[in-house]
C-alpha positions in Angstrom: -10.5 -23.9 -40.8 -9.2 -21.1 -42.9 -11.8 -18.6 -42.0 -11.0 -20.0 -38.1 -7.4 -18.8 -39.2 -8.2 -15.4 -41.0 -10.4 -14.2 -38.2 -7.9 -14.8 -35.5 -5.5 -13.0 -37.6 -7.5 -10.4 -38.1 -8.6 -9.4 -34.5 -5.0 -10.2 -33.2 -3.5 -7.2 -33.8 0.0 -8.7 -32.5 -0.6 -12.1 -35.0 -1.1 -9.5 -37.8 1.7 -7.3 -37.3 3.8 -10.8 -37.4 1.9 -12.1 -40.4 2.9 -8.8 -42.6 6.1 -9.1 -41.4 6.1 -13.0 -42.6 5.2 -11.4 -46.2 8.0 -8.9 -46.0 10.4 -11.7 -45.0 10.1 -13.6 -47.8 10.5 -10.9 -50.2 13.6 -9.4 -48.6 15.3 -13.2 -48.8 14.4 -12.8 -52.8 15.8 -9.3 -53.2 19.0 -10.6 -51.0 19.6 -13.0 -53.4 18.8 -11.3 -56.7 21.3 -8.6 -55.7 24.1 -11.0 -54.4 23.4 -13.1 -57.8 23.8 -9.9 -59.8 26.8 -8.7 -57.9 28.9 -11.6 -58.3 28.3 -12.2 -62.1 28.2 -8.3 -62.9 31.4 -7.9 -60.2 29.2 -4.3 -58.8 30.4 -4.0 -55.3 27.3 -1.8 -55.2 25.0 -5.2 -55.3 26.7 -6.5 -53.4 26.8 -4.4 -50.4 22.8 -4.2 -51.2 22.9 -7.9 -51.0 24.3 -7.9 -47.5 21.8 -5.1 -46.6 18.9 -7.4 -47.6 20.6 -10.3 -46.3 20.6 -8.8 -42.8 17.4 -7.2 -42.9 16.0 -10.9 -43.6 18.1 -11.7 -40.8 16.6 -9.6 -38.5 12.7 -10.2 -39.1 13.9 -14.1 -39.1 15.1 -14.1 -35.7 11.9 -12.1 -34.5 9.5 -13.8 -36.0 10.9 -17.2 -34.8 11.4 -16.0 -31.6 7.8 -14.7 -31.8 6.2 -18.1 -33.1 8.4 -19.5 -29.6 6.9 -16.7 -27.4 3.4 -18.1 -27.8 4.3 -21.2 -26.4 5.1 -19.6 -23.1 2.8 -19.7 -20.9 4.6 -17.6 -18.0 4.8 -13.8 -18.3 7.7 -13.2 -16.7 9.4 -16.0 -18.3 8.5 -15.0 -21.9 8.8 -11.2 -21.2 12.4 -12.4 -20.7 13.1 -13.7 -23.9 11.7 -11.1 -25.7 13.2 -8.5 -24.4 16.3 -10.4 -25.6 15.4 -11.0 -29.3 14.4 -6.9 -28.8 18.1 -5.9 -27.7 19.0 -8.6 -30.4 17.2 -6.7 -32.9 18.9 -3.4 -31.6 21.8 -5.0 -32.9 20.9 -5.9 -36.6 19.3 -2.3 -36.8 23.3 -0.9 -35.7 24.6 -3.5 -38.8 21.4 -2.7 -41.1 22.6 1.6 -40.5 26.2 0.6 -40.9 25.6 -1.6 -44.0 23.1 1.3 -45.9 25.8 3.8 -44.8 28.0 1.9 -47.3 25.4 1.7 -49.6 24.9 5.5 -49.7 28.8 6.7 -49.6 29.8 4.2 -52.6 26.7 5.7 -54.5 27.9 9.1 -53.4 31.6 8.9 -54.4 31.4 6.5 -57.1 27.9 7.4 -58.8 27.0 3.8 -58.7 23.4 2.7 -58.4 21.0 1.2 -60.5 19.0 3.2 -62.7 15.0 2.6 -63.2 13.3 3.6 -66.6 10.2 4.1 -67.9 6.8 2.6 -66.1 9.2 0.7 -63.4 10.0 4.5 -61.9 6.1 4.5 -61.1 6.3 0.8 -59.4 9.1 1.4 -57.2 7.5 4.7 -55.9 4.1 3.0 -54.9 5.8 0.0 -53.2 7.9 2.8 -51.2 4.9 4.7 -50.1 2.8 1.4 -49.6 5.7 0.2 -47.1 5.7 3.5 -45.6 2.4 3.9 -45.1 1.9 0.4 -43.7 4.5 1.3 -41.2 2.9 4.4 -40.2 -0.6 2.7 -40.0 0.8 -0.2 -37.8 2.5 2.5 -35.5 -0.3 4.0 -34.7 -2.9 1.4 -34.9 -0.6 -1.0 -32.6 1.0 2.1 -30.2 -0.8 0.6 -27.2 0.8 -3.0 -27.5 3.9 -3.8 -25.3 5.4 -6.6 -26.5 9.2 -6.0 -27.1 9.6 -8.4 -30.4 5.9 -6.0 -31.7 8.0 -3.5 -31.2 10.9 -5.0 -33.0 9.2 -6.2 -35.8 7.9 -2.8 -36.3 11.2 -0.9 -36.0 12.4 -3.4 -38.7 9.7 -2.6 -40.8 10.1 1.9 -40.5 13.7 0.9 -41.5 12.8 -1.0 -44.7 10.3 1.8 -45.3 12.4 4.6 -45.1 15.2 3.1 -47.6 12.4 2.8 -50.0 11.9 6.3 -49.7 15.4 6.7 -50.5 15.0 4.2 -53.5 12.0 6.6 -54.6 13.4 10.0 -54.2 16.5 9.1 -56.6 14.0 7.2 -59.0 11.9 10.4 -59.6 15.2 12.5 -59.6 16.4 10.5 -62.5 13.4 10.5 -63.8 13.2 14.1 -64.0 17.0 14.4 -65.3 18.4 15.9 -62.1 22.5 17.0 -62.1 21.8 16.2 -58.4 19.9 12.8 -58.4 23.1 10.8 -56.4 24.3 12.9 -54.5 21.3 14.1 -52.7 19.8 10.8 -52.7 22.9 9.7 -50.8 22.8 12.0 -48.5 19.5 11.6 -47.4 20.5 8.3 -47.2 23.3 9.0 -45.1 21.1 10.7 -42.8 18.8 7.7 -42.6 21.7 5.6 -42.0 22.7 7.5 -38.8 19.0 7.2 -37.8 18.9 3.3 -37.8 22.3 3.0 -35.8 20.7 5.9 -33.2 17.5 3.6 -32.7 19.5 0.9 -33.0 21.6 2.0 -30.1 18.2 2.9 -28.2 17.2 -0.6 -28.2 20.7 -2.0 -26.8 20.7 0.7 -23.9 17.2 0.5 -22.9 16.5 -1.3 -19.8 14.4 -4.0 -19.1 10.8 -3.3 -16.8 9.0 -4.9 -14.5 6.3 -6.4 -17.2 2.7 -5.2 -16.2 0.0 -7.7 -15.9 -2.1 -7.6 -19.5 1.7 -6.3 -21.7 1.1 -8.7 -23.7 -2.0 -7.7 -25.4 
């Protein structure tokens, strides 16, 4: 039964591009609620505006992958190319409230200096799990370019977006790790700038309009 499940998984590259996502999910709830813990007994508006990042990025994958799990169940194309281009204008929206929530993020840690600082061993953690998110995003990009579906394509918007803050988290690590007079500042504006990029896409997605689905989008 399990192997049943592990090779479907595997060959279905649309099942594993939900089942990474399902991983991802789960850790963004935890993060959510570490930082919104940590923001209400430390009273740090900075963890808390990264709690309400977290808690919409969870948000986000949530509604896809539920919508997804539904999806299957529909047997009609038409019918189910419907509902997922909804869930992918849906997600168009949470990227325009995940770029407005990091902008936050960034311009309190660029006028106020307040971010948390990583030490020692940790430094080298954070920068593999950015790069491993990155890379993952990359690899299911290109591996998964040909599929159509518009919550695929949502899930892995959601998933650049979460890899490219983590590039953000990395380049301030190592900049505090190497005792940079610039380490904030640049960090948040690269941040910015990533910010600005998730509305844009965000934007993309609400604006784009629906097709005709083609016989065979779907796999």
């Amino acid at each position: 039964m399990i192997k049943c499940l592990f090779d479907r998984y595997l060959v279905d590259y649309q099942d594993r591009t939900a089942l990474t996502n399902v991983a991802s999910l789960t850790i963004n709830a935890l993060i959510g609620i570490g930082k919104l813990i940590l923001g209400v007994y430390l009273l740090s508006g900075w963890f808390m505006i990264n709690a309400v990042y977290y808690i919409i990025l969870f948000a986000a994958r949530g509604q896809a992958l539920y919508k997804y799990r539904v999806a299957k169940t529909i047997e009609d194309p038409a019918q189910r190319y419907n509902m997922e281009f909804i869930v992918y204008q849906r997600s168009g929206t949470f990227l325009c409230l995940l770029g407005i929530s990091y902008l936050l993020v960034c311009l309190r840690m660029y006028v106020a200096g307040d971010a948390i600082i990583f030490r020692g061993y940790i430094v080298y953690l954070v920068a593999a799990v950015a790069f491993t998110k990155l890379g993952i995003a990359i690899y299911g990009t290109l591996a998964n370019r040909y599929l159509k579906g518009p919550i695929v394509s949502s899930l892995k918007m959601i998933s650049f977006v979460d890899a490219m803050v983590s590039i953000v988290v990395t380049q301030y690590t190592l900049l505090m790790m190497e005792k940079s007079p610039n380490a904030f500042s640049s960090s948040a504006l690269f941040g910015m700038g990533c910010s600005v990029l998730f509305f844009l896409l965000g934007i993309y997605m609400l604006l784009k309009k629906k097709k005709v689905p083609l016989k065979g989008w779907s796999k």
